[in-house]
C-alpha positions as CSV (number, residue, x, y, z in Angstrom):
1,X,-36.6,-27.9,58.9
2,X,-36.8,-31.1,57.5
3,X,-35.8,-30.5,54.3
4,X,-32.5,-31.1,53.2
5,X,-31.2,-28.7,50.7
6,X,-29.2,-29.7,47.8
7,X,-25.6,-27.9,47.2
8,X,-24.6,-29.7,44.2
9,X,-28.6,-29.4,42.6
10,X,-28.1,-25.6,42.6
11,X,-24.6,-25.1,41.9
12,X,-26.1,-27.1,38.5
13,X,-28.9,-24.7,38.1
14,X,-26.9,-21.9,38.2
15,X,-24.6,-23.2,35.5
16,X,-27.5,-23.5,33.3
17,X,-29.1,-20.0,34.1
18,X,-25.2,-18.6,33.4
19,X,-25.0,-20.5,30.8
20,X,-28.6,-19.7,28.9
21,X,-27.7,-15.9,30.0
22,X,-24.5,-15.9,28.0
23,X,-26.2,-17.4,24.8
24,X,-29.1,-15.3,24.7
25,X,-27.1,-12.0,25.4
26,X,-24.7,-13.0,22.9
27,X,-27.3,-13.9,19.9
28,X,-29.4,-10.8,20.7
29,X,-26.4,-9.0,20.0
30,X,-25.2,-10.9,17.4
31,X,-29.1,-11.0,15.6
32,X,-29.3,-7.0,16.3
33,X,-26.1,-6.6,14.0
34,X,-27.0,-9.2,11.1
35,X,-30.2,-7.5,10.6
36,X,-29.1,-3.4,10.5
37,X,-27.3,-1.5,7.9
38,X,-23.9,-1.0,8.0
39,X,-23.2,2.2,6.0
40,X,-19.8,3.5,5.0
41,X,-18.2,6.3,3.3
42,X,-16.9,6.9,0.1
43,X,-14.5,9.1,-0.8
44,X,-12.8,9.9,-4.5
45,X,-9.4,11.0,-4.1
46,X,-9.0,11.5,-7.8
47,X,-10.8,14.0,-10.3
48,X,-8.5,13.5,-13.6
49,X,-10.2,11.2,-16.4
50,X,-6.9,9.6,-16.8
51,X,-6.1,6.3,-15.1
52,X,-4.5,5.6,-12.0
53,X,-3.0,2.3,-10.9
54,X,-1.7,0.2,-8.4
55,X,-3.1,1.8,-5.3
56,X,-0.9,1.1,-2.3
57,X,-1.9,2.6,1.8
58,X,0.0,2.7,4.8
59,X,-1.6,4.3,7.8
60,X,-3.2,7.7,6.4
61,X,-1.2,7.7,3.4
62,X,-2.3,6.5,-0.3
63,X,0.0,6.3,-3.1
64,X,-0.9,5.3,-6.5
65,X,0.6,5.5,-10.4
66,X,-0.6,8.3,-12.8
67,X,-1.3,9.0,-15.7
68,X,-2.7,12.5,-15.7
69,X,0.2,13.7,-17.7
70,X,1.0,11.6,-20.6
71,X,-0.3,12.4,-24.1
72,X,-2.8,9.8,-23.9
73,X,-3.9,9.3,-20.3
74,X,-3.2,5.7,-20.3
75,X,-0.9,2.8,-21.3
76,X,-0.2,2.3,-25.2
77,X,1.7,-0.4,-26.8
78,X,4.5,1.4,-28.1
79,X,4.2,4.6,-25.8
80,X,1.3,5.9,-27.7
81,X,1.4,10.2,-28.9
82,X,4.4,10.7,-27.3
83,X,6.4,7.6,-27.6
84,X,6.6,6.9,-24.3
85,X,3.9,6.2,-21.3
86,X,4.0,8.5,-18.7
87,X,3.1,7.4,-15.4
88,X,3.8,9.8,-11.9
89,X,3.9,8.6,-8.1
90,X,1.1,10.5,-6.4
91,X,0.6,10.9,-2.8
92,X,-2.6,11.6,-1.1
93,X,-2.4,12.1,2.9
94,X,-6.0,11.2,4.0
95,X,-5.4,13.2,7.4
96,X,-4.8,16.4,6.0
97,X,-6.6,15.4,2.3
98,X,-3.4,17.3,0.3
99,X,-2.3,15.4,-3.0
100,X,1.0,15.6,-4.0
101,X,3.1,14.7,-7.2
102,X,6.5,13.2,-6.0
103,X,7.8,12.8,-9.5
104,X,9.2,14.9,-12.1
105,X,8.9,15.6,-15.4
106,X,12.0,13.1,-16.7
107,X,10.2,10.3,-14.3
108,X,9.1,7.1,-15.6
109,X,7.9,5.3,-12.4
110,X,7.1,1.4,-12.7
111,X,6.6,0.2,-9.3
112,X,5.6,1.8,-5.8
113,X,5.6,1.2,-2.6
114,X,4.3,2.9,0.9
115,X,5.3,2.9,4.5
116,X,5.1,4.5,7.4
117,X,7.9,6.7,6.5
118,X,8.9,6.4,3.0
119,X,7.2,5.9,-0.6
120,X,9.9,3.9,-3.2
121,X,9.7,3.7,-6.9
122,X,11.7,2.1,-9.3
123,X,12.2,4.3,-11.6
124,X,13.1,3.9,-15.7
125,X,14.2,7.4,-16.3
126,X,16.3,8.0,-19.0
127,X,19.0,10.1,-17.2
128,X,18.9,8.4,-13.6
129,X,17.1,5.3,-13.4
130,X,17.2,3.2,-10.4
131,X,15.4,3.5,-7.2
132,X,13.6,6.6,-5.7
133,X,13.1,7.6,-1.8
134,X,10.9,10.0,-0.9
135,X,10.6,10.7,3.3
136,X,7.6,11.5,4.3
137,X,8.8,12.8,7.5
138,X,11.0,15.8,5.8
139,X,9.6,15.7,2.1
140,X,12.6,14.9,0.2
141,X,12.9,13.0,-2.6
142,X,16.2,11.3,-3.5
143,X,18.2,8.0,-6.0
144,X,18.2,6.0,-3.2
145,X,20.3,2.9,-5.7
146,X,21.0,3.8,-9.0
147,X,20.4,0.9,-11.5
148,X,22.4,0.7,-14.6
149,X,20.4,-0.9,-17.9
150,X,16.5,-0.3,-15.9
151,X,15.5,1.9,-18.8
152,X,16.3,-0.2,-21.0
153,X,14.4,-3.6,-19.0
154,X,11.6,-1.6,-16.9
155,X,8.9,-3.5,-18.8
156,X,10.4,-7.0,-18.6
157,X,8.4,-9.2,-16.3
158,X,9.5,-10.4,-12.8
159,X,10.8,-6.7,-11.5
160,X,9.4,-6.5,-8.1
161,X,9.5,-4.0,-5.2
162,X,8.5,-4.4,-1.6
163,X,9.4,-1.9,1.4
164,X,9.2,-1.8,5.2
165,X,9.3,1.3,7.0
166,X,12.5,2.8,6.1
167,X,14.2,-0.3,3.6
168,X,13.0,-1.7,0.2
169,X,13.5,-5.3,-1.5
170,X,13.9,-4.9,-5.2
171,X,14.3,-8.0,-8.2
172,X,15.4,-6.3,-11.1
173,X,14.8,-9.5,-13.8
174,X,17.8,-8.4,-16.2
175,X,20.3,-8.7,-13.1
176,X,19.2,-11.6,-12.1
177,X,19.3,-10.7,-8.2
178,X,17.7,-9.5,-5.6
179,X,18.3,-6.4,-3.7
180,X,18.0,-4.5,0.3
181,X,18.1,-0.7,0.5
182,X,18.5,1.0,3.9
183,X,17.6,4.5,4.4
184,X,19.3,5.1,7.5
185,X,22.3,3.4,6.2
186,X,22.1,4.7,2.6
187,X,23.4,1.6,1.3
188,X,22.1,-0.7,-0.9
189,X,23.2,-4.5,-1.2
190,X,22.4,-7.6,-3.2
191,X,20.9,-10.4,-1.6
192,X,21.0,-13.4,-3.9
């Protein structure tokens, strides 16, 4: 009875148990995950020899640039076989593991981009160039802006594309400006 205990003694002790608890719990969990094998899985999307570029994914979805159908299967200086370098938008839906071509035969994609609802290309086609929507939602594909002299300046340097869900930013170099396309207004409008 003559001992007097002290509060403030084990109230320090018990910091230093919690304290020693949290750190070893914490670097037997951390030391059990340094030292194991993290494995993952691989999976080709692709089976053509020829190449394919600029791989792009948004949620489940993968797009990329193809060149399964020109003469050569790649880029030539000075179009190669056929004059020209082919190149398709392709998209691949990793839920339900379907490819699909969104171009046509008359398509001369240059740039591509992914979102949750859309894939945009600009576009160098000799009849229609500009750029390309395609929804995902409903599977339509459609000129979203057309874009007068692209054929002629698709591989000039500085012609950029970026998209957000349902709008795209585009810098066509040879215009010198910068431009916003809205699906859900279906307008397009330059910027600077």
């Amino acid at each position: 009875i003559g001992e007097t205990i002290n509060h403030k003694a084990i109230s320090m002790f018990a910091r230093k148990l919690l304290i020693f608890a949290i750190i070893f719990c914490v670097s037997f969990s951390w030391g059990s995950k340094v030292g194991a094998a993290q494995t993952y899985e691989e999976t080709r999307l692709t089976s053509n020899v020829a190449d394919q570029t600029t791989p792009r994914m948004y949620s489940s979805n993968v797009i990329w640039l193809d060149w399964r159908h020109d003469a050569d299967g790649h880029w030539v200086t000075g179009g190669g076989l056929d004059g020209k370098n082919k190149m398709d938008v392709y998209l691949y839906d990793l839920t339900s593991g379907t490819e699909k071509r969104l171009t046509d035969d008359a398509a001369l994609p240059t740039h591509a981009e992914v979102t949750n609802s859309h894939v945009f290309w600009l576009d160098a086609r000799a009849d229609a160039p500009g750029l390309y929507a395609y929804s995902i939602l409903d599977g339509t594909t459609s000129l979203a802006a057309a874009i007068s002299g692209y054929a002629s300046s698709s591989e000039t340097a500085g012609n950029r594309l970026a998209a957000w869900t349902d709008k795209a930013v585009y810098a066509i170099s040879q215009l010198g400006a910068i431009y916003y396309y809205d699906t859900s207004a279906k307008s397009s409008k330059k910027l600077v």
